[in-house]
N, C-alpha and C positions, 0 to 999 in steps of 0.2 A: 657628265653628258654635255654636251656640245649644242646649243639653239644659236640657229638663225634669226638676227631679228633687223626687220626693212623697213625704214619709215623715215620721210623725208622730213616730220614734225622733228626737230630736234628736241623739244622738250620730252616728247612723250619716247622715242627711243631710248634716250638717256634713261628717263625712270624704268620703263623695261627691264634695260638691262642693271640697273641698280637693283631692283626687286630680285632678278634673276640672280645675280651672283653673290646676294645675301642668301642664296637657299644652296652656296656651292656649285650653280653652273656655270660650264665654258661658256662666255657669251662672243659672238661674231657679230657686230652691230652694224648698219652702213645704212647712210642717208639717201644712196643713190641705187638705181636697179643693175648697172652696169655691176661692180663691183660686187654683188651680192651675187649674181649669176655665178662672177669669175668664184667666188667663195665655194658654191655650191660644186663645183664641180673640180672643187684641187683639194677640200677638207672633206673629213667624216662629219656630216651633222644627223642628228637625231631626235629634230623637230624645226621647225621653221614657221616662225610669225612674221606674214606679209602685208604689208599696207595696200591695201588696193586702190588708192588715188596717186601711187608715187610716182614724180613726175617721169620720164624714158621709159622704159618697159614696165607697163604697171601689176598689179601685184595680180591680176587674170595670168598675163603672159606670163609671168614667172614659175606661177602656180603650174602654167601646162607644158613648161619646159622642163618643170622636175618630175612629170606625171610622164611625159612622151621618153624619159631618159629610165621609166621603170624604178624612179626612186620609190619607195613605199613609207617613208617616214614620216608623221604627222604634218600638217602644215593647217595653221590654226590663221585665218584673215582678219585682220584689223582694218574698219572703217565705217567712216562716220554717217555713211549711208545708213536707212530701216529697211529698204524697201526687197520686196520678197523676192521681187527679179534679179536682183543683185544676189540677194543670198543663195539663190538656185541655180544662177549661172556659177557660183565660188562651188559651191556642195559636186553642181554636174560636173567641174573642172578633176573631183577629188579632194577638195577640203574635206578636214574634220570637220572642223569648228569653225564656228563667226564669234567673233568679240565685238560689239560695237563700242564706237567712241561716243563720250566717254565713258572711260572704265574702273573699275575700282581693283587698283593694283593685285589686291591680297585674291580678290576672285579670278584676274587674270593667272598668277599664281598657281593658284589650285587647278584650274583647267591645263596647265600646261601638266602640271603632275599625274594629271587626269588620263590626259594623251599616253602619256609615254608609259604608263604602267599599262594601260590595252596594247601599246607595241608591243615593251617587254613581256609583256607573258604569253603574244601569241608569236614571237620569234626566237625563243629560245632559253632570255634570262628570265631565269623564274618562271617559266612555265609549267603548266598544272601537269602533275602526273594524269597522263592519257594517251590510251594509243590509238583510240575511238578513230576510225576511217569512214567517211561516207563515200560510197561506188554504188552509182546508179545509173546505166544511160548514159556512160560515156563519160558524166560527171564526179571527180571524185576530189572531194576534200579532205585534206587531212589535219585533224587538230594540233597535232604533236608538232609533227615540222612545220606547218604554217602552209603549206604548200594546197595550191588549187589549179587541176588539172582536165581539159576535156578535149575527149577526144584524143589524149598523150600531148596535148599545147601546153604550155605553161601560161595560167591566166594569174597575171598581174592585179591583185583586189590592195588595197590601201586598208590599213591595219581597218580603221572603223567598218568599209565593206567584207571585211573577212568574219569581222565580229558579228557580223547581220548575219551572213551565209550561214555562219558555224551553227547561231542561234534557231535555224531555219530547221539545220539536217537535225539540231540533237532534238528535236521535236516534231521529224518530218512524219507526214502523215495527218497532222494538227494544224489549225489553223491558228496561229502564234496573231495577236492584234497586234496595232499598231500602237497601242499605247504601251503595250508591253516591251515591243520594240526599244523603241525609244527608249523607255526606262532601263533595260537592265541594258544596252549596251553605248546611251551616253550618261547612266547616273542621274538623272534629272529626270523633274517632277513633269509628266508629256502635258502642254498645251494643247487645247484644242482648234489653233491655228496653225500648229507646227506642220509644215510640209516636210521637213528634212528628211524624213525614212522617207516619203513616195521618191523621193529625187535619188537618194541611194541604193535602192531598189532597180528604180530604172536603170541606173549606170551600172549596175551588177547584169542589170538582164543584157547590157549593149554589151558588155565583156564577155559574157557568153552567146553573143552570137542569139539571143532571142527574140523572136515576129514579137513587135509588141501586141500584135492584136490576139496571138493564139503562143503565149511564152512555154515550152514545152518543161523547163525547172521549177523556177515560182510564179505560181499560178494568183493572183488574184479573188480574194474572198468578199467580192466587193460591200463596203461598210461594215468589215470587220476587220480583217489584217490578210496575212499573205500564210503559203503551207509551200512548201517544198514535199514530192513526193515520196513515199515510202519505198526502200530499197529492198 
């Protein structure tokens, strides 16, 4: 598999991509955001780590050049920010994942294999046998191909938003929490500071064309989690 990885620290790219291609991946490294663009759109990549202080186009813009071109393939942000504004403008953009600096290689690592096993199995390698279809209201998603459509539009969700969706309809009716959320579809133990599902959630509802104040798909359980309705 083939990773993008952009960061103008040369130390910390270099080790990236050493970690990375001790595990066997292609790696495409670049210090600069010019070049990484030009990368993104003459190669197949299948994940991308972006630094988001890199100096010319930084890893925001980059992040929403691959999102406006309907890429859907992971894109995991590196940077040395905490701050929660930061990580909600990266998530609203379409990131997976945040990695703050610093990091410890072997967990960066893992999170990248994290990633691309929720691609591959909800784009065709190694996908669960399923022919399970949600059609409700115009809304219909489909587990097997990956595909999510309303109204006959083809809506563009990024593998982690598709994971939320999917988790929404195979329980629709229910109100699924957010800690559940979190847990079964990024693997990790949910904080109770974590905002990342509301931020996913939202950009799910804006992809569907939902009033934030009356969303007609996923509905709001407010202080418990979110239900999509039953077909």
């Amino acid at each position: 598999m083939n990773i993008l990885v952009v960061d103008d620290e040369k130390e910390i790219a270099d080790l990236v991509e050493l970690f990375l291609k001790n595990e066997g991946f292609t790696v495409y490294k670049f210090y600069d955001s010019k070049s990484a663009v030009d990368c993104i759109f003459s190669k197949q990549i299948d994940l991308a780590l972006l630094d988001v202080m890199i100096d010319g186009i930084d890893g925001f813009s980059i992040l929403r050049k691959i999102r406006e071109q309907n890429l859907t393939f992971p894109v995991i942000m590196l940077t040395a920010k905490v701050e929660d504004s930061d990580k909600i403008l990266g998530l609203s953009l379409g990131a997976d994942d945040y990695i703050t600096k610093p990091f410890n290689p072997l967990e960066m690592v893992s999170r990248v294999k994290a990633q691309l096993r929720r691609f591959t199995l909800y784009n065709g390698n190694g996908r669960q046998e399923s022919s399970e279809i949600y059609d409700n209201g115009g809304l219909i998603v489909n587990h097997e191909t990956h595909e999510c459509t309303l109204y006959e539009r083809a809506v563009n969700l990024s593998p982690t938003e598709f994971n939320i969706l999917w988790l929404l309809c195979q329980n629709a009716g229910k109100v699924v929490s957010t800690e559940d959320i979190f847990e079964k579809v990024w693997g990790e133990k949910y904080l109770d500071s974590n905002n990342t599902v509301m931020v996913h959630i939202r950009r799910i509802r804006e992809k569907l064309n939902e009033p934030p104040r009356n969303p007609k798909f996923i509905k709001t359980v407010w202080g418990v989690g979110y239900k999509i309705e039953k077909k």
